[in-house]
Residue frames as qw, qx, qy, qz and C-alpha x, y, z in Angstrom:
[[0.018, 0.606, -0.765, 0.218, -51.55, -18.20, 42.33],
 [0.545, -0.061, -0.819, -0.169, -51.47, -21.59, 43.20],
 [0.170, -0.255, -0.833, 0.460, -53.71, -22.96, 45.85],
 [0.155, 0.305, 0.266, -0.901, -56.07, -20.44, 45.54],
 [0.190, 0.458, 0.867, 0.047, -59.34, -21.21, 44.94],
 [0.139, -0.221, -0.369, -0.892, -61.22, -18.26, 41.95],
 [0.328, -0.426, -0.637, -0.553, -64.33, -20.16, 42.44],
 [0.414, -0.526, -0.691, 0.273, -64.91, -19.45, 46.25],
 [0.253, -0.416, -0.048, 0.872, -64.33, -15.36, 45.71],
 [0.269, 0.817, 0.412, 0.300, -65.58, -12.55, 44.02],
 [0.476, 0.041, -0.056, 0.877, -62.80, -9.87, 43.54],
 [0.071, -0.369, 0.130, -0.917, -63.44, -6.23, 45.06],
 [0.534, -0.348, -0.752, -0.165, -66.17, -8.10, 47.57],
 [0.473, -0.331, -0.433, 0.693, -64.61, -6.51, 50.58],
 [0.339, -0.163, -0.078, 0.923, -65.45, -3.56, 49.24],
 [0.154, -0.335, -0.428, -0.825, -68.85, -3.11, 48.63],
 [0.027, 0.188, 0.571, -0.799, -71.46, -0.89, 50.23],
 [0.418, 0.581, 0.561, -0.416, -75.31, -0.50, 49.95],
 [0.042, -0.192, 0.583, 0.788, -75.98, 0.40, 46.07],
 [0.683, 0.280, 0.237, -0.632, -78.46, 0.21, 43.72],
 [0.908, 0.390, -0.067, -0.136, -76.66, -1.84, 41.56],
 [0.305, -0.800, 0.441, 0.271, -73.65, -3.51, 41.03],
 [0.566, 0.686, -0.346, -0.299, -71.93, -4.61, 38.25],
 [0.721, -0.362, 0.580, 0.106, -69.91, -7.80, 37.86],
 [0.243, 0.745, -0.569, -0.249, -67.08, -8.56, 35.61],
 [0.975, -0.030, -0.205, 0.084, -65.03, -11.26, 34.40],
 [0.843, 0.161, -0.173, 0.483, -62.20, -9.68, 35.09],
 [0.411, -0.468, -0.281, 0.730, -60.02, -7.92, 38.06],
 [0.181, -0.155, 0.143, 0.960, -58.66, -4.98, 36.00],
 [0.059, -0.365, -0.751, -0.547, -62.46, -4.48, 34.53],
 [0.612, -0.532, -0.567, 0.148, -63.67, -4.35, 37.75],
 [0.508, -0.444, -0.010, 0.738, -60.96, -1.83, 38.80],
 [0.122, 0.063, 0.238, 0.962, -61.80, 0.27, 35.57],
 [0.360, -0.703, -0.345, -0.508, -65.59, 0.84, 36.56],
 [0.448, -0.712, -0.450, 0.300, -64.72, 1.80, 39.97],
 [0.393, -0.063, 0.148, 0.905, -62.73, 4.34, 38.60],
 [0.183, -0.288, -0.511, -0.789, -65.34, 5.62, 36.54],
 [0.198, -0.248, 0.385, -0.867, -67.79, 5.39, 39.81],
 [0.809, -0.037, -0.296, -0.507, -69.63, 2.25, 39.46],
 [0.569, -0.412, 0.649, -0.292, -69.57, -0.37, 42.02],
 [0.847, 0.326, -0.282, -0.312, -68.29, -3.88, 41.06],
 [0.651, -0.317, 0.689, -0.034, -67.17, -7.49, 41.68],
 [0.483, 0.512, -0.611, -0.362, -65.34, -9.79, 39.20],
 [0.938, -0.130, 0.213, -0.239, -65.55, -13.49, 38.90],
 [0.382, -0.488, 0.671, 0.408, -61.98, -14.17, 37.73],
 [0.137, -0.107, 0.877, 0.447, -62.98, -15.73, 34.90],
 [0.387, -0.066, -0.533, -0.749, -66.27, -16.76, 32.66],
 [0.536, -0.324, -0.666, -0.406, -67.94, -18.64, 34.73],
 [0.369, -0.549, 0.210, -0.720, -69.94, -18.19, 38.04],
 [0.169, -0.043, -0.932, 0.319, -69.55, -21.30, 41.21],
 [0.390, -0.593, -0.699, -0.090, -72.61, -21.70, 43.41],
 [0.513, -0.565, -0.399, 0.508, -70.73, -20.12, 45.76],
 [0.148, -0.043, 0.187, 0.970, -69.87, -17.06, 43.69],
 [0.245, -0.454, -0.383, -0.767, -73.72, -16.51, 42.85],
 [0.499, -0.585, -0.617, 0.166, -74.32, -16.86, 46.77],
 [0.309, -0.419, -0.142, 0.842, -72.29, -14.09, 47.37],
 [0.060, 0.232, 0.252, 0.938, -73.64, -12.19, 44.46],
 [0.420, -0.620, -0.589, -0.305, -77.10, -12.85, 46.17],
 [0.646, -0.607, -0.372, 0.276, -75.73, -11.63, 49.56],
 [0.111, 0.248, 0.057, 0.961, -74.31, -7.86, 48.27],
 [0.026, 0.670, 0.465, -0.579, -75.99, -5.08, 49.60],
 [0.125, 0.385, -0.037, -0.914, -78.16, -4.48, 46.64],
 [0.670, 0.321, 0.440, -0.504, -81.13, -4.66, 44.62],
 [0.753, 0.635, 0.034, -0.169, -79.57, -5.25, 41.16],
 [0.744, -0.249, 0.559, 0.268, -77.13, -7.51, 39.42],
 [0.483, 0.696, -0.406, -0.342, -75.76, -5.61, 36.18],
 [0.871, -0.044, 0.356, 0.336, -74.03, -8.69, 34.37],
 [0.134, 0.837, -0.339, -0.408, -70.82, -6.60, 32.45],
 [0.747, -0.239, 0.476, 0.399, -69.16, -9.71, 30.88],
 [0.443, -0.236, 0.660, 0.559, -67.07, -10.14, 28.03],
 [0.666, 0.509, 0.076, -0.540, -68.26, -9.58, 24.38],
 [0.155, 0.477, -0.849, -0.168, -66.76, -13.05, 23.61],
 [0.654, -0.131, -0.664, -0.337, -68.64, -16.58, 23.42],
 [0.308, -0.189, -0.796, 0.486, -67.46, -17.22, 26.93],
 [0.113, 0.050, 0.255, -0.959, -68.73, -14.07, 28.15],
 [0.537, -0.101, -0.282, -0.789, -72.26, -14.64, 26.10],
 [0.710, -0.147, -0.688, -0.016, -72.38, -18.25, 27.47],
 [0.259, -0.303, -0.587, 0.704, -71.68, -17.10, 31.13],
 [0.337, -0.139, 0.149, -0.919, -74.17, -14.09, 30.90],
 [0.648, -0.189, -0.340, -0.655, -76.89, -16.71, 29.67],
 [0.613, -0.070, -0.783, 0.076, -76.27, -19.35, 32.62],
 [0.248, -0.194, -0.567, 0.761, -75.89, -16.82, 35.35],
 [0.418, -0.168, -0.261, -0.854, -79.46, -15.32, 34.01],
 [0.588, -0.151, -0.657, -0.447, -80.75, -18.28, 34.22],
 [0.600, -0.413, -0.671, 0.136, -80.25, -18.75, 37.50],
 [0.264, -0.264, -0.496, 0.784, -80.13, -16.15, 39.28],
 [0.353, -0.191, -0.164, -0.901, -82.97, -13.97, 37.53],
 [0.579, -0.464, -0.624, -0.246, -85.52, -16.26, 39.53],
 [0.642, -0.465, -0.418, 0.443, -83.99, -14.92, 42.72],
 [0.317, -0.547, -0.100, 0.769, -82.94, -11.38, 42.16],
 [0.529, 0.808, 0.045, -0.254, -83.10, -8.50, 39.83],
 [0.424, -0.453, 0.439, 0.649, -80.48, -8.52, 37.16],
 [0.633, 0.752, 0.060, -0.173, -80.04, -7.17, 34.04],
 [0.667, 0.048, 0.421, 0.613, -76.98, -7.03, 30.84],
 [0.140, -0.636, 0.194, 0.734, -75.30, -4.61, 29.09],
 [0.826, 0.495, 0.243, 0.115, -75.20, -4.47, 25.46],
 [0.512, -0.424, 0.446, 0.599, -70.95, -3.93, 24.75],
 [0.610, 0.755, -0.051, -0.234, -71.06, -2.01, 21.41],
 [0.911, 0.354, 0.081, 0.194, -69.39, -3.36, 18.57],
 [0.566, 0.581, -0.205, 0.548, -65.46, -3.28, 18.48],
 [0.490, -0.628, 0.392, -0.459, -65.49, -3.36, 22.12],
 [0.552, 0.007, -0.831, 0.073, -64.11, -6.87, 23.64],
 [0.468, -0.577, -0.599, 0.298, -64.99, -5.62, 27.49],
 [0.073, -0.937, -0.301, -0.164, -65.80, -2.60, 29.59],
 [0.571, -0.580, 0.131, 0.567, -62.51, -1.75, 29.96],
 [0.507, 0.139, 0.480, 0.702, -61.93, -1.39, 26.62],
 [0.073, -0.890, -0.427, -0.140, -64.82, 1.44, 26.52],
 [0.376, -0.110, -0.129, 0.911, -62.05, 4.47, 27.02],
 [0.116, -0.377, -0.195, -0.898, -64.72, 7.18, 26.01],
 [0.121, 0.193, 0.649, -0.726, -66.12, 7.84, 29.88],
 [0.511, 0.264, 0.083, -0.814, -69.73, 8.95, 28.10],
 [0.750, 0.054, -0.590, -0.294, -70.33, 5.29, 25.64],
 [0.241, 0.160, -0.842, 0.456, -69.41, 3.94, 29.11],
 [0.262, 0.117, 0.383, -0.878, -72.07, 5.98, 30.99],
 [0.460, 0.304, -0.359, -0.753, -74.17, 4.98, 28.31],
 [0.400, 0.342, -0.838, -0.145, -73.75, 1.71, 28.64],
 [0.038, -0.174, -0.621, 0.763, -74.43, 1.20, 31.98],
 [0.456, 0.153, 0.156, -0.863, -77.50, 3.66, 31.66],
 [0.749, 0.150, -0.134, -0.631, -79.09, 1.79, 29.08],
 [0.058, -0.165, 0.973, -0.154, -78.95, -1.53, 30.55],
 [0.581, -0.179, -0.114, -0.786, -81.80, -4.16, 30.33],
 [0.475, -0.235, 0.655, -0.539, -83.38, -5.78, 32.74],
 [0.151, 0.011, -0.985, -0.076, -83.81, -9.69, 32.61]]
């Protein structure tokens, strides 16, 4: 909506608690379909990550930074920037979206999800 400022937030923020990981999206409803599924997460509205959005991701309560984006150029271009800087400061790691997947929403089969997730790799 207007006035509202994407880059100074990180959607579901309020709601996270100690973890071991958490997952970050580009997008709300992403975000909203891995908590379903039982996996803590925070979207960035959009492809790309402010200063202030990787301060906050540094300042969750947890040890690891799953990147979930898009399987789209933005998405690949925002995983590799928000590697770059933030793997010098925290753990994080990336998913690998299987083909004929655009995002982890689109992942309807609860087990290639799980899967997904599981076999993440660390940066």
């Amino acid at each position: 909506s207007k006035g509202f400022k994407k880059s100074l937030t990180l959607f579901g923020n309020n709601h996270v608690t100690p973890q071991p990981f958490v997952c970050v999206t580009e997008g709300s409803l992403d975000t909203m379909w891995l908590d379903q599924h039982g996996y803590t997460a925070v979207a960035l509205l959009g492809a790309n990550a402010s200063v202030t959005q990787q301060e906050l991701l540094l300042n969750l309560p947890t040890t690891e930074i799953v990147l979930c984006l898009d399987n789209d150029e933005a998405g690949k271009i925002a995983t590799e920037k928000i590697l770059t800087t933030l793997s010098q400061k925290c753990i994080v790691s990336t998913i690998q979206i299987p083909k004929g997947y655009k995002d982890v929403q689109d992942i309807r089969d609860t087990q290639i999800l799980h899967s997904v997730l599981k076999n993440r790799t660390l940066w």
